[in-house]
Each structure stands twice: as C-alpha cells, then as structure tokens.
C-alpha positions as CSV (number, residue, x, y, z in Angstrom):
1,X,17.8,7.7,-2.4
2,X,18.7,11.5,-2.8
3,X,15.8,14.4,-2.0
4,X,14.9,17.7,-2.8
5,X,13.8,19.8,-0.4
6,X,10.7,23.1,-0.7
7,X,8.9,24.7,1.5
8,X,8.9,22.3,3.9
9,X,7.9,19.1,1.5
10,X,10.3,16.2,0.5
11,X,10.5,14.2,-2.2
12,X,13.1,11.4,-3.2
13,X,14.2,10.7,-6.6
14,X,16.0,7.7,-8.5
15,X,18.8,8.2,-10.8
16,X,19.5,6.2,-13.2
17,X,23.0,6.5,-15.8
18,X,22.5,5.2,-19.2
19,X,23.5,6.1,-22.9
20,X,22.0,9.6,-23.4
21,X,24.3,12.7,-23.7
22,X,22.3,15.2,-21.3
23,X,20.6,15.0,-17.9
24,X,16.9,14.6,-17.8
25,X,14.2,14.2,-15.3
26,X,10.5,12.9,-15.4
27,X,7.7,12.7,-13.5
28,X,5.2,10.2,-13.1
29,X,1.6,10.5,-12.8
30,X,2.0,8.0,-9.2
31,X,4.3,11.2,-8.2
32,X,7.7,8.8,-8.8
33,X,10.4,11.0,-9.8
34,X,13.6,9.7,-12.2
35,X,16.5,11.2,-13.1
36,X,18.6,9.8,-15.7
37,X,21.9,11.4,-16.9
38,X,25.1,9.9,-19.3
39,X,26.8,6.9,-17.6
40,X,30.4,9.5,-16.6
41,X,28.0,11.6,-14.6
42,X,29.5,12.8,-11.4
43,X,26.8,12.9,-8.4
44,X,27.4,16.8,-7.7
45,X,26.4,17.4,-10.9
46,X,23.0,15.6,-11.0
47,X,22.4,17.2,-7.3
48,X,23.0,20.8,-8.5
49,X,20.8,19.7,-12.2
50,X,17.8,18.7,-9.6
51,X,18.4,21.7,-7.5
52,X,18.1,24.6,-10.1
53,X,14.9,22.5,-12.2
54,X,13.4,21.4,-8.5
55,X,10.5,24.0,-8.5
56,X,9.6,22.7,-11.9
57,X,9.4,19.2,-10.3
58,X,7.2,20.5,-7.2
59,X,4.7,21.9,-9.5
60,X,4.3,18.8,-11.4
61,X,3.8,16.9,-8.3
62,X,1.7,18.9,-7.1
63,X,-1.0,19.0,-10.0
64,X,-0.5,15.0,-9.7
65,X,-1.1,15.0,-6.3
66,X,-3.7,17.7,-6.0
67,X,-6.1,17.2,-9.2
68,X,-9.4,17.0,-8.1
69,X,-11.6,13.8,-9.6
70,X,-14.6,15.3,-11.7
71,X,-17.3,16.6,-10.0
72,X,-21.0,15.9,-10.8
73,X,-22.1,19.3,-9.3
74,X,-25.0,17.8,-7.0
75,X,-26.5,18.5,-3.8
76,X,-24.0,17.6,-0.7
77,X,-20.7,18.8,-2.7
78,X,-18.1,20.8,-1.1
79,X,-17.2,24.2,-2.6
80,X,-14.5,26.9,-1.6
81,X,-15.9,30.3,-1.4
82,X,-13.3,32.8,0.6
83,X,-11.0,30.3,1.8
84,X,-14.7,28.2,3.9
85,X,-16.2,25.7,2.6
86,X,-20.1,25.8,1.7
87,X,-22.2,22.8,0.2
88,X,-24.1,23.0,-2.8
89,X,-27.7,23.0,-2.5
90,X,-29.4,22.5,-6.2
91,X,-33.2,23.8,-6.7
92,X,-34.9,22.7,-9.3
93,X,-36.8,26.2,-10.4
94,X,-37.8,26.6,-14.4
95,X,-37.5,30.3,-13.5
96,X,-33.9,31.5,-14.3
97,X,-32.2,32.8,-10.4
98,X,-28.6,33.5,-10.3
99,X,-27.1,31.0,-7.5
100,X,-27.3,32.6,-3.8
101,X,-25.6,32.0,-1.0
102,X,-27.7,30.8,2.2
103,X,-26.2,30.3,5.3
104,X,-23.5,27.6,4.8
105,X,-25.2,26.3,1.4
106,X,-24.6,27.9,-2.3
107,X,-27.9,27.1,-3.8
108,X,-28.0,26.9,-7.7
109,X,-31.3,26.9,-9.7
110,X,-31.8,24.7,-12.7
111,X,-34.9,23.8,-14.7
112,X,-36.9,20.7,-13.9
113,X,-36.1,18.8,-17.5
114,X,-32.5,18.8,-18.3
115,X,-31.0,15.6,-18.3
116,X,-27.9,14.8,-16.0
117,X,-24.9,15.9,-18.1
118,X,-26.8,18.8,-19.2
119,X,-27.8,19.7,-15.5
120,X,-24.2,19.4,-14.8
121,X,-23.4,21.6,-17.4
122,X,-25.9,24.4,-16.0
123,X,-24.6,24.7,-12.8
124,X,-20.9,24.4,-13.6
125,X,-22.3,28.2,-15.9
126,X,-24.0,29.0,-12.9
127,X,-21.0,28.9,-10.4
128,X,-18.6,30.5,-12.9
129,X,-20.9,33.1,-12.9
130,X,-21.9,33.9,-9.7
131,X,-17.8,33.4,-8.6
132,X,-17.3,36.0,-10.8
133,X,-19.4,38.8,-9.7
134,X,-18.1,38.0,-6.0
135,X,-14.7,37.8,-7.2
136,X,-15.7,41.7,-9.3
137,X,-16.8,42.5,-6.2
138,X,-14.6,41.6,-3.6
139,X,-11.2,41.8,-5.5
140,X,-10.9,45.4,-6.4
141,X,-12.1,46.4,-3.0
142,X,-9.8,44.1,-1.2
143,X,-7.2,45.9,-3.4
144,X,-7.9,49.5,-3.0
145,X,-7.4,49.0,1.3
146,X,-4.4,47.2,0.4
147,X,-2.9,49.9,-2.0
148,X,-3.9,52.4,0.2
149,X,-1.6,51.0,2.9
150,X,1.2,50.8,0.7
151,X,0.6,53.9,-0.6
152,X,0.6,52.2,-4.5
153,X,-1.0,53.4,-7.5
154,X,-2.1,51.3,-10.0
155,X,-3.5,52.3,-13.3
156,X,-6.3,50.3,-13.4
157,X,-7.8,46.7,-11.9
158,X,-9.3,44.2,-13.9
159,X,-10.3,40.8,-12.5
160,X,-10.3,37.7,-15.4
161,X,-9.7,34.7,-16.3
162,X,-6.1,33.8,-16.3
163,X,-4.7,30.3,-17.4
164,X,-1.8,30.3,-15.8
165,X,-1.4,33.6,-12.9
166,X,-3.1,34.2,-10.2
167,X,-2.1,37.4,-10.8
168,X,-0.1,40.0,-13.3
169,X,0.9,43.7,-13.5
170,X,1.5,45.1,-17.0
171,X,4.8,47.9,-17.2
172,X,1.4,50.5,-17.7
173,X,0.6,49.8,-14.3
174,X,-2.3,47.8,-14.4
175,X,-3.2,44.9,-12.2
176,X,-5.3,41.8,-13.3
177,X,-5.8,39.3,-11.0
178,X,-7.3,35.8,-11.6
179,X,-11.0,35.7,-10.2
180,X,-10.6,32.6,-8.7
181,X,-8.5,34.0,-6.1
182,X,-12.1,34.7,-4.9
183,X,-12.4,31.0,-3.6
184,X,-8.8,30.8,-1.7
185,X,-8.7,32.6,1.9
186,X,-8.3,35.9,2.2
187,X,-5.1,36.2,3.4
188,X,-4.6,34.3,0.3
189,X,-5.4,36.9,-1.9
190,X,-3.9,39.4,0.4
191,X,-1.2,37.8,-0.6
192,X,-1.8,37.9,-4.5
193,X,-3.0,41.5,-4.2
194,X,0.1,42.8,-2.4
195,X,2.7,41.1,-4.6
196,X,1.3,42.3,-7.8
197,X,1.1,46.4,-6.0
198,X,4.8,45.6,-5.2
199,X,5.1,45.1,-8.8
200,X,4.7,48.6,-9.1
201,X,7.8,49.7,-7.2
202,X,10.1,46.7,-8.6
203,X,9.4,44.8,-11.9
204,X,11.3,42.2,-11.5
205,X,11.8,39.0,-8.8
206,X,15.1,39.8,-7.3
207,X,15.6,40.0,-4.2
208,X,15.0,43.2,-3.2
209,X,11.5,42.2,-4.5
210,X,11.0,39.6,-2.5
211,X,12.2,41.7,0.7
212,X,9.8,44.4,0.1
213,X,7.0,42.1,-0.3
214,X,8.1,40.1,3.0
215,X,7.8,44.2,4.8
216,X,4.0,43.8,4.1
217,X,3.2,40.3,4.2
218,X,5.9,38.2,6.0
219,X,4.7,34.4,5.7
220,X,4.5,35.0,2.0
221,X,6.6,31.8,1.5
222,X,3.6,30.0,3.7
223,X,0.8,31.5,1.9
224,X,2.7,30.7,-1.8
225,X,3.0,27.4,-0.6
226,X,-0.9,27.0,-0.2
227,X,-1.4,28.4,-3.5
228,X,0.9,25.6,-4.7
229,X,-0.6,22.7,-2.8
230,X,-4.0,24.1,-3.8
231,X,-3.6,25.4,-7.8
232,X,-6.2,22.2,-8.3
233,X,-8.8,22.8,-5.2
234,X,-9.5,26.3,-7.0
235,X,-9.8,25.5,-10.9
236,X,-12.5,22.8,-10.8
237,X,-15.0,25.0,-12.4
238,X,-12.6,24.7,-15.4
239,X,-12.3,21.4,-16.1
C-alpha cells in the first residue's frame, strides 16, 4: 500500500477508483485512511493529491489517535503542569481555596455536598482557573527573556483562550498566546513564544521564516511535532 511520510511518522493509505469526478480522501475514526479518485486516474497524480493535503491527514490522525477518554477529575489522576506530570489530590473543604500546588500533587478544594457530576464540574472550574493565573504568570515573563534575546518588540502580550492557535501575532504587533501552553514543557512554549516574536520581523510562513526561526530554536520541527502528537493531552480541561 502507498505512505505518506511527516516528521518522522508513517501512515499507509488505500486507494480505491470508482465513479466520482474528483479525488477525495477520508479518515476514519480507527485511523484507516482511503483515498478514492475517478476510475482514469493515473498513480502520480493521486501521490502528489496525498502529498500536498498530507498535513491535513496527520492532524486528523492525530486527534483520533491522541483524544483523551473523559476524565472524572478524582484523586490519583494525572495532570500536565510545565511539561511534568502532578496527580490531583481533591480536599473536601466547604471553605472556598483556589487549587495549590504541593510537592508533586495539585490539590483542588471542593465542598463536602455536591454530588459526583457536579464535583466534577467544580474542579474542572477550579483547574481552568488556577492554569490560568500560572499561565498569566509564567507566559509573559517567559516572553520578555525571550524577546529580549532577539531583540523583538511586541506591542503588547495577552495570554487567552484560543480555539484553534497555540499562538497569534496581530499586523499591530501584539502577541496572544494560548494559556494552555502553560501545561506543555517549556521548551515547548519556547518554542510557541519565539515563533510568534519572529512574526514580528516576517509575517508570513515562507521560508525565510522558517530559517530565522530555526537561528533561535533549531529542533523546531521536533518540538512542533510534540505539539501535534499532544494537541489532545493539553485541552482536557475543555472538553
């Protein structure tokens, strides 16, 4: 069967000819990929459809492959803070405390009487929250060493919620970046932060982009592959 090739990952696809009158490609939710073009479709052709729509195909793979099963946000559950990963501790307190973190355990407080979907509820809140002042935090300062270096300028930094970007720079200059960043590694972020300040030099993605943000952070193609692999691992609060 043919592949496609990215960053290091394979993936093989079926073709299939029957009676339509363009090329078209789906992908299943078991991560089975089909192309089907017109029966007088020449191999080459199909090869260089599925090269130039691949990255489309490895980001649908990837939230089949990656998307994490609900979580029920109780005591013994994983979560990625900074690239580590810290258990969740919940106390039951009727005295509102914004989650802390202790040692290797995030510890969320929640009242004594809610019921189980409603508990789940409150600490799902709680960890957006408390994310979000770290990510307020640690974001704009991780940016300011980091634009210092490259001797950028942005306008402003703001750190939100974005549905789709990790990250953004406006033609004004300013920077948002997606406060989830604050759970990936932080060369991760690094990663994020100096893209979007190279943004301020070049607008576009050609390649003189890419080559000036390989000068500061050569294993970007690494480090946008993890972001890839890992879209899923970082937006559970959002589900």
């Amino acid at each position: 069967m043919p592949e496609l090739n990215l960053d290091g990952l394979t993936v093989t696809y079926e073709v299939v000819r029957c009676a339509r009158k363009t090329i078209g490609v789906a992908v299943s939710p078991k991560g089975i990929v089909v192309v089907r073009a017109p029966h007088n479709t020449d191999q080459a052709r199909i090869t260089d459809f599925t090269e130039r729509i691949k990255p489309w195909i490895f980001k649908h793979l990837a939230r089949y492959r990656r998307s994490s099963p609900p979580r029920d946000f109780v005591t013994g559950e994983t979560l990625p803070y900074l690239g580590k990963k810290f258990k969740l501790r919940i106390v039951y307190n009727d005295t509102k405390i914004l989650p802390v973190l202790v040692g290797g355990h995030i510890n969320v407080y929640v009242a004594r009487h809610l019921n189980n979907e409603a508990r789940r509820e409150a600490v799902r809140q709680a960890l957006i929250r408390w994310y979000g002042a770290q990510a307020q935090q640690v974001l704009p300062a991780r940016l300011a060493i980091l634009a210092q270096r490259l001797g950028a300028h942005p306008v402003a930094v703001k750190v939100k919620c974005q549905a789709s970007r990790w990250g953004s720079c406006t033609a004004r200059g300013v920077i948002n970046l997606n406060w989830q960043l604050i759970m990936a590694p932080t060369e991760v972020a690094d990663y994020v932060i100096i893209h979007e300040l190279c943004h301020l030099r070049i607008h576009g993605h050609q390649q003189e982009f890419w080559e000036y943000v390989a000068q500061h952070t050569p294993d970007y193609k690494a480090l946008r592959k993890w972001l890839r692999i890992n879209v899923h691992a970082l937006g559970f609060l959002s589900t």
